[in-house]
N, C-alpha and C positions, 0 to 999 in steps of 0.2 A: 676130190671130194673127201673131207676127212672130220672128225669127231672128235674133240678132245675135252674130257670129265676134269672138271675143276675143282666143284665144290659138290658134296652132298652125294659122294662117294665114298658107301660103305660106312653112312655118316645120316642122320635124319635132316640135319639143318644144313643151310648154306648154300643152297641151288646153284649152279653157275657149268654149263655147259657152251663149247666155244664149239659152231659148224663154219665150215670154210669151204665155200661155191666159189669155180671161177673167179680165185683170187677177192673174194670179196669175204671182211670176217662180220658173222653175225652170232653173239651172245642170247643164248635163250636163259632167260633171268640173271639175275645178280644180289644173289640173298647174303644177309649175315648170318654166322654162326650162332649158333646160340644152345648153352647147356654146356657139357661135356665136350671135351673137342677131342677126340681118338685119331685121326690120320690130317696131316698139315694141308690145308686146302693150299692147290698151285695156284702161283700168279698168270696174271695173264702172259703170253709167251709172243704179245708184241706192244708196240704204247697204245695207251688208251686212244691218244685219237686216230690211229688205224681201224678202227670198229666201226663196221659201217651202218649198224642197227641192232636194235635188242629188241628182242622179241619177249613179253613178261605173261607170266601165265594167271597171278593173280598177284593180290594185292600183299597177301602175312609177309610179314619182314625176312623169314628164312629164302624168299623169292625174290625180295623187293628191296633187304636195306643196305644194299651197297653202291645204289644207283647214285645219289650224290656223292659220294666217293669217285667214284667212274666217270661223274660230270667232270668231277673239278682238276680230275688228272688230266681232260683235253677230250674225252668222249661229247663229241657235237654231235651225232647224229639221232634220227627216227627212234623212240621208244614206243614200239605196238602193242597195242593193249586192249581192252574193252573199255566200253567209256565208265561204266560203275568202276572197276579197277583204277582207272586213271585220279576217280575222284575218294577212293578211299586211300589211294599213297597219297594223295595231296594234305588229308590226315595223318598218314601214319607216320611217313616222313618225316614231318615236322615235327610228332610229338617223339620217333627216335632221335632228332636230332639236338631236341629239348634235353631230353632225359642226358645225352651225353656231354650236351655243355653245364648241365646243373651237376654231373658227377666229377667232369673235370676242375669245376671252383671248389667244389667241396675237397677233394684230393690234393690240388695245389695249393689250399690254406694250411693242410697238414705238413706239403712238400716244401713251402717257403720257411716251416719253421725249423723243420728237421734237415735243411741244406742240400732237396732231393729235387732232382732235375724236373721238368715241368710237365704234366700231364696234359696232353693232348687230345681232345675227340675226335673220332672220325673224320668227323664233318659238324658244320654247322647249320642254324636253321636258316639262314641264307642258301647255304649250296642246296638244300632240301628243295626253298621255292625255285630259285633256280632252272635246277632239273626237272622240274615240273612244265617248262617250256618246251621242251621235248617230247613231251607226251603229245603222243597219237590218237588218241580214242577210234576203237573199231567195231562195230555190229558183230554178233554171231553172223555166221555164214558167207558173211563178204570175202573177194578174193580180192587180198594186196597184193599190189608186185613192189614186193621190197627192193630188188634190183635185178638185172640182168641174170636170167636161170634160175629167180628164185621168186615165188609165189608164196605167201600161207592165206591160212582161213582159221578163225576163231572156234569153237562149238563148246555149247555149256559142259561141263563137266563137273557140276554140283555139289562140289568142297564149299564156295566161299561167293556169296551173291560178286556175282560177275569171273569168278574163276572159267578158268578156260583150257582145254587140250588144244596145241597146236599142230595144224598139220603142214608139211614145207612140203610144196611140190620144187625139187631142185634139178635141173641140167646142167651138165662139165661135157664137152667135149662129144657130145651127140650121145651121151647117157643119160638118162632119167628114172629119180628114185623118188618116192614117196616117203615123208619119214613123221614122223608123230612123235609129238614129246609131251606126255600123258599131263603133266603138272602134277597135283595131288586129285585122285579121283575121289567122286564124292560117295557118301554114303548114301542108301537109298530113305525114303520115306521120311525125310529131315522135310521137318519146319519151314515155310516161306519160299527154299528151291525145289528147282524141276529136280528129279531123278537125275545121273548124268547121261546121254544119250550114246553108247556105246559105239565104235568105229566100227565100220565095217573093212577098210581096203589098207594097206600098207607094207611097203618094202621094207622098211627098219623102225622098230619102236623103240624108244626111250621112257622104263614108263617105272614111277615109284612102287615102293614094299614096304612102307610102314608097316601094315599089319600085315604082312607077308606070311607069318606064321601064325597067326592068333585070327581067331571067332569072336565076333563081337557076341555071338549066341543068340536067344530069342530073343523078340522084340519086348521093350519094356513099355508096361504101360506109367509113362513118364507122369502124364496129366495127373491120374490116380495117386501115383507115389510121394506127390508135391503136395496135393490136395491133404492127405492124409499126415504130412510132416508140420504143413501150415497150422492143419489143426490140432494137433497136439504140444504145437508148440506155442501158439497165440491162447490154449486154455491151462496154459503153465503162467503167462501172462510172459513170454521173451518174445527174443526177437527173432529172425530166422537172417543170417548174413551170408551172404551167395557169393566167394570170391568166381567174381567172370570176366574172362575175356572179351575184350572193352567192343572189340568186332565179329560178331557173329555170335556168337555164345548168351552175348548178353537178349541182344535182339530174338536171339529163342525161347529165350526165358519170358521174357514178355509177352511173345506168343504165346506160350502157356499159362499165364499170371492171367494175362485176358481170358482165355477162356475159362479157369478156375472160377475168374470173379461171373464172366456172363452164367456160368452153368450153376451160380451160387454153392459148389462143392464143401465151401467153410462157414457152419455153420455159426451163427453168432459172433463171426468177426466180418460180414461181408462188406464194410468198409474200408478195410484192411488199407494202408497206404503201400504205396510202395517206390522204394527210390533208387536214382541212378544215380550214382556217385560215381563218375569219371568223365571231367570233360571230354577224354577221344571219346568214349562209349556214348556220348551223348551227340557229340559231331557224328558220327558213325549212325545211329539210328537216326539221324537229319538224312542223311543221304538214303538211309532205305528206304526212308519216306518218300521220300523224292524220284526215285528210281523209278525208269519207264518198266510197265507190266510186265514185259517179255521176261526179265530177270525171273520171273516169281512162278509158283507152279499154279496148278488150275485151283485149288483151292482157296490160296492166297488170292488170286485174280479175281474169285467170285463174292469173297467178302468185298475186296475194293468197291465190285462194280453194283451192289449194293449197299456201299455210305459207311462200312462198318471198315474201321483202323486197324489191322491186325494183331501189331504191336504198341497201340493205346489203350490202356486199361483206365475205370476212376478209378480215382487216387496216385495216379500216376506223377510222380516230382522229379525233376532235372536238376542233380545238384552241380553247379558251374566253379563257382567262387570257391575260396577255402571260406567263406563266412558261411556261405549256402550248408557246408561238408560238416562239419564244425556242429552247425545247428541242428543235423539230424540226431544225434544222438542225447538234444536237450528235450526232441521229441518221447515222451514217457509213453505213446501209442506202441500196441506189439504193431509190429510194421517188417516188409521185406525189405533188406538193401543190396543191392547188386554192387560191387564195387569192382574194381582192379588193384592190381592186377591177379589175374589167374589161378597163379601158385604162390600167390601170397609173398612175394620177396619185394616188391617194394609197390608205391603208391598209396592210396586213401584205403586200400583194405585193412590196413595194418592198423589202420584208428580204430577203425570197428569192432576188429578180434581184439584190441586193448581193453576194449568198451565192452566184449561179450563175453570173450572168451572163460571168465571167473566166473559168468553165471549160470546156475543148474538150468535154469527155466529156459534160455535162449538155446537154439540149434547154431552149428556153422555145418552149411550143406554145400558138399562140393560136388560139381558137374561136371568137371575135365580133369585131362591128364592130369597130374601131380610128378613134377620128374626128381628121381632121385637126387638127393641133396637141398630139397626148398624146404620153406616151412610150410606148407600145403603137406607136402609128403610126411613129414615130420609127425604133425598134428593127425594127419590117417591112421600112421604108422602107433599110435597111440601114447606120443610124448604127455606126459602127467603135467611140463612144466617148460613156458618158452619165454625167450628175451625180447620186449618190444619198448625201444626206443632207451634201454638203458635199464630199465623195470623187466622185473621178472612177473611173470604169469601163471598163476592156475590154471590150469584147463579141465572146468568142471561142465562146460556148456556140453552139449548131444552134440556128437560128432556122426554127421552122415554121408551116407554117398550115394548117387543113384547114378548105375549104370547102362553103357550101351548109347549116351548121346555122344556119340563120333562124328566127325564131320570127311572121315576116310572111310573109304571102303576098307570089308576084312580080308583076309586070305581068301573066299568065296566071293568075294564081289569082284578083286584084283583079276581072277580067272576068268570068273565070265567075261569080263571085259577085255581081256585077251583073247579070249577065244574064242570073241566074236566075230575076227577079223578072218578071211577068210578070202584067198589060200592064206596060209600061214603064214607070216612075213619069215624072210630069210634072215636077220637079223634082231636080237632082242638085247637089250643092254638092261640091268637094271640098277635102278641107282635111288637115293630119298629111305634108305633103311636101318634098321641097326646092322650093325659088323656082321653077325653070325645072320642075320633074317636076310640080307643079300642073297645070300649062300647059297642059303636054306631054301629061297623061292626061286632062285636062278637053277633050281636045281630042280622042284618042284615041277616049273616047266620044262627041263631035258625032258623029263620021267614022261609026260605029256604028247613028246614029239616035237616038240620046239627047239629050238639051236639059242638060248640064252647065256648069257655072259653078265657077269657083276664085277667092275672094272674099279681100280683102286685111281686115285687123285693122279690126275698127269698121265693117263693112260691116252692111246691116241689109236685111232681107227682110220684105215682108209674104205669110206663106206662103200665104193664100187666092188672091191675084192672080198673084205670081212679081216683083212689081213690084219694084226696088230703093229702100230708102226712105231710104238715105242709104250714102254712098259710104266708101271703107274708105280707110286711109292706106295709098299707094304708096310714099311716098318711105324707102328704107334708110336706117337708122342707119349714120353714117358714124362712124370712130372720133376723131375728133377731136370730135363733139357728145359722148360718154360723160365724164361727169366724171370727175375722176380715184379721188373716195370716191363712187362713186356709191350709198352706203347710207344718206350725210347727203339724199338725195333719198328715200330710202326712211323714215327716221323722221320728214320733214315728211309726205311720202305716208301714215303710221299717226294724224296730227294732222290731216289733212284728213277720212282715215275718221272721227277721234272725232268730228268737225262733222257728218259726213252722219247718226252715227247717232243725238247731241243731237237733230238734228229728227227723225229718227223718232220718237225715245222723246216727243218735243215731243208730235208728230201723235197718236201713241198716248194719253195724256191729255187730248185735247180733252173737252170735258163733265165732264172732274170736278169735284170740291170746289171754290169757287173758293180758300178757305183753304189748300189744297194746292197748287192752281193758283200760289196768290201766293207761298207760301212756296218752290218749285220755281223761279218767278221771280227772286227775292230772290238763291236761291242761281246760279243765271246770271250776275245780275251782278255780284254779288261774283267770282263768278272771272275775268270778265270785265275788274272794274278791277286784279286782281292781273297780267292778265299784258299787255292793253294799254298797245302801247308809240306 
């Protein structure tokens, strides 16, 4: 029974955790990186179609966008999931798989003219639906038998409507471990989800430390603080532009938008419009709509179950098209517009701040993280002047921020929810953190009584003993080792997968026909003499 940290070690993005029961390998997620990349995420350390199941914990891309990747290397098997999760990757998928073949023509019109080898995506939006055939859809609390010695069972865990802690009951050899692998835990008293329901039993956790070191603090009264930006900014006569994260983020807002408007909190603007500019964001609140109750917390449940939309306000606008996108800003109404993406690096947000940003009377209010290096950040940070689209920008609009809407638990939610488990598990790994916040909270729990470990990329556990069975790479990617295309590494990297999964497919053939055998041979080398050089 063993544990080997792939991605999202020592590192915020990239999830990717390999467990290995009686010979059988199961993947708990498979995210892309994203931001900064400090420690080189490991490859998988046999071929994709050796994998005999992935277990996904929710749907955000740092968990979920390397799944079509993993398809199309030879990964056939079981993706378990929750069914709202299964139908938010069926969006998200495809719109990362979008974004990457619209970044690859753009880049190769540059590379055909400059005589630069050919830029590649990922994946495409083919391998996206694809892998979406594989998806499982699972209830909270149901017990699957993914295979031989290995069990799990879903339970909300309150990050991201349909996020989920998994727990793998597994046996090797007449030993039996419980093990729990947290995903991202939720914050409490969020919008539309339950609380997350805390674990009580387990032999080994696996459990993230985003805010590992940091307080979210007291609770903000969010409703009030919006109400009060809305109207100071609609009696300026601007507009208020909301870069939001197109899944979840946006759909809170809304929440809040609606009750502003029901509780009439803005006075003399109470028909206020207000618009969704993001196709995911708008396929994304289709599905929340849509979503069976259990997802939702008791409050959300008792609007539904008398007639009232949560996140349907008047004035509510979906903008789809680029004409749709286009035309809101020929709207002269002060009005809210929700856009993406997030941190403002690319998408329809970027029209908007071109369109605001120079004006005194308009706010731009940010609601989430901003990571170092965006123009989100930039614009906080109190840049006077930014590039959009080739044009330079003033930035005289009201710059705000209102905090404390996290959808992670803080360093005090992280603990309780460990230390709710009880006896204390014998093993604790943590991994989903920054570099030093590992450390810091792997550390936090020794001080506690707990036996916690924060393991570097490629480290590997045998979980019956606790023993380390091979040690994980320390050393940072420095920026001078990053090649300059580093995606010409990435399509040798898809040519080395099609060698790992030749010998699988090898191995799978053993015993048969030998006349198939030979003919299956023949054709090996022959392609063998075509491309050795």
């Amino acid at each position: 029974m063993k544990l080997t940290f792939l991605g999202a070690a020592h590192e915020v993005t990239g999830s990717c955790t390999l467990l290995e029961v009686n010979g059988k390998h199961i993947l708990i997620d498979c995210g892309m990186e994203q931001g900064p990349d400090l420690y080189e995420n490991q490859p998988l350390p046999l071929a994709a179609g050796d994998v005999d199941a992935l277990l996904l914990t929710h749907a955000h891309i740092d968990h979920s966008g390397r799944i079509p990747l993993l398809c199309r290397q030879g990964f056939h098997g079981p993706i378990y999931c929750t069914g709202v999760t299964a139908d938010l990757c069926d969006i998200m998928l495809r719109d990362s798989a979008h974004i990457q073949e619209f970044e690859a023509q753009w880049r190769n019109r540059k590379a055909q003219r400059a005589g630069l080898p050919e830029y590649v995506p990922l994946y495409t939006v083919q391998d996206a639906v694809n892998s979406m055939k594989q998806f499982v859809p699972c209830r909270y609390g149901e017990v699957i038998q993914v295979c031989d010695g290995v069990a799990v069972r879903f339970e909300d865990e309150g990050h991201l409507l349909g996020s989920a802690r998994i727990e793998v009951w597994a046996e090797e050899n007449g030993e039996r471990r419980t093990l729990l692998f947290s995903g991202d835990i939720g914050n409490t008293d969020q919008p539309l989800l339950k609380d997350p329901i805390y674990p009580e039993q387990a032999d080994i956790v696996v459990m993230e430390s985003t805010y590992g070191n940091r307080s979210h603090g007291e609770k903000t009264d969010f409703v009030g603080q919006l109400a009060q930006i809305l109207q100071s900014t609609f009696d300026r006569g601007g507009n208020v532009i909301v870069p939001c994260f197109a899944v979840g983020r946006t759909q809170e807002m809304l929440y809040f938008l609606r009750q502003i408007k029901h509780n009439r909190m803005v006075k003399g603007h109470e028909d206020f419009p207000v618009y969704v500019d993001s196709p995911l964001a708008v396929e994304a609140t289709s599905i929340f709509h849509n979503s069976h109750w259990e997802y939702f917390d008791e409050e959300t449940v008792q609007l539904l179950e008398s007639g009232i939309d949560p996140i349907r306000c008047p004035g509510l606008r979906l903008a789809v098209t680029s004409e749709e996108s286009q035309a809101i800003n020929s709207d002269k109404r002060c009005k809210v517009i929700l856009s993406a993406s997030g941190m403002c690096e690319a998408g329809r947000i970027k029209h908007h701040l071109k369109h605001n940003l120079w004006r005194p009377e308009s706010t731009v209010l940010f609601v989430g993280y901003q990571a170092v290096g965006t123009l989100g950040r930039a614009i906080i940070e109190g840049a006077t002047e930014v590039k959009l689209f080739g044009e330079r920008i003033q930035v005289r609009a009201e710059i705000r921020t209102i905090t404390g809407m996290s959808g992670h638990a803080d360093q005090q939610g992280l603990v309780r929810w460990v230390n709710n488990i009880q006896p204390k598990p014998s093993q604790i790994y943590i991994n989903h953190g920054g570099d030093t916040v590992c450390d810091e909270f792997a550390e936090l729990l020794n001080k506690q009584g707990h036996y916690a470990r924060a393991p570097y990329p490629g480290t590997e556990y045998d979980l019956l003993t606790g023993e380390i069975l091979a040690e994980g790479n320390r050393v940072m990617i420095q920026k001078e080792d990053i090649p300059q295309d580093s995606r010409q590494n990435t399509v040798f990297a898809r040519l080395v997968e099609a060698g790992k999964r030749l010998m699988t497919v090898i191995s799978h053939n053993k015993g048969g026909a030998n006349k198939d055998l030979a003919k299956f041979a023949d054709q090996i080398n022959a392609l063998c003499e075509k491309w050795d050089r």
